[in-house]
C-alpha positions in Angstrom: 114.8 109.6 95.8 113.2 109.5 92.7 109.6 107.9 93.6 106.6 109.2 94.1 103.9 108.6 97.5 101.0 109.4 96.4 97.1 109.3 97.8 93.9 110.4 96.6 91.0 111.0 98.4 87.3 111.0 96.7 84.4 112.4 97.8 80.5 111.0 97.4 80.6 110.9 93.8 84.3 109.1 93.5 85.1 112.9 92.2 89.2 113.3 94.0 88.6 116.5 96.2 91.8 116.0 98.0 95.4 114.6 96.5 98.2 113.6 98.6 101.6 113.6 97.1 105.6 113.5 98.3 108.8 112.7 97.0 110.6 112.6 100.5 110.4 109.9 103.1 111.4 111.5 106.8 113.9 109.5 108.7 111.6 109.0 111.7 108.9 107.5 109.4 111.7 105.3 108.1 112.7 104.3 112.0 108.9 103.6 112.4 108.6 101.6 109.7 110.8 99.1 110.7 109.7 99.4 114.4 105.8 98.5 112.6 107.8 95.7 110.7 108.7 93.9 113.9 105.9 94.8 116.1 102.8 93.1 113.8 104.3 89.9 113.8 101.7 88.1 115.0 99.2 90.8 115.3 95.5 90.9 114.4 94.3 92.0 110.7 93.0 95.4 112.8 96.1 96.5 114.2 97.9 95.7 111.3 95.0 98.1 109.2 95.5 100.4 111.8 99.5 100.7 111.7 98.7 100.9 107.7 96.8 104.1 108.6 99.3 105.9 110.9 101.8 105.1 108.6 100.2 106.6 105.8 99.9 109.6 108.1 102.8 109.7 109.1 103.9 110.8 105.2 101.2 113.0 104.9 101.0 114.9 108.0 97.8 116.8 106.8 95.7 114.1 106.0 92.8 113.7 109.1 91.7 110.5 110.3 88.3 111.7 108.0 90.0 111.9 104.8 91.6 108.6 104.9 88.3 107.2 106.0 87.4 108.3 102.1 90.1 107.1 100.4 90.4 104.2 98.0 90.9 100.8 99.2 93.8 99.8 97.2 95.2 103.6 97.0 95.7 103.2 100.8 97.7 100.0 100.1 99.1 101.2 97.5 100.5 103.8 98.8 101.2 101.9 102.1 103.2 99.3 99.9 105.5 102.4 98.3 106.1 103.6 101.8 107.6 99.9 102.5 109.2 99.5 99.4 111.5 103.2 99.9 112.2 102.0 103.3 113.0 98.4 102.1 115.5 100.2 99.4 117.0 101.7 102.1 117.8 98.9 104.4 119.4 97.2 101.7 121.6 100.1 100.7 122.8 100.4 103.9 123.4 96.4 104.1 125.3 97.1 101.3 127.6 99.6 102.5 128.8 97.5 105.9 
């Protein structure tokens, strides 16, 4: 897997004092994705922010509820959206295959 998850998190001067950053994606985060995928159908802008978070977790076992509280806006969905993307490239490589 040749992309990159990465997160930053900034402190009270926007100065990074904490970087997240993987190339792997764990099965079981792969298996909850897809479990997320069809369980917020329908669901409420905070449980969707909410599943964004323990998603985002879920990659970066380290990073505490406080960090991410710091963290960028758009780095969270970014980084949410790469999550989604690896686990969308997998679903359709193993569509492929059958």
């Amino acid at each position: 897997m040749n992309s990159t998850i990465n997160l930053k998190i900034y402190g009270d001067d926007d100065e990074v004092i904490a970087e997240f950053e993987t190339k792997r994606l764990r099965w079981g985060v792969v298996e909850d994705c897809i479990d997320l995928q069809e369980q917020l159908s329908g669901k409420s802008d905070k449980d969707k922010i909410i599943s964004m978070r323990k998603l985002v977790q879920m990659v970066f076992p380290k990073l505490t509820d406080e960090q991410i509280r710091l963290a960028d806006v758009n780095d969270i969905k970014l980084c949410f959206f790469q999550i989604v993307n690896m686990v969308k490239k997998i679903e359709g490589a193993e569509g492929k295959k059958e």
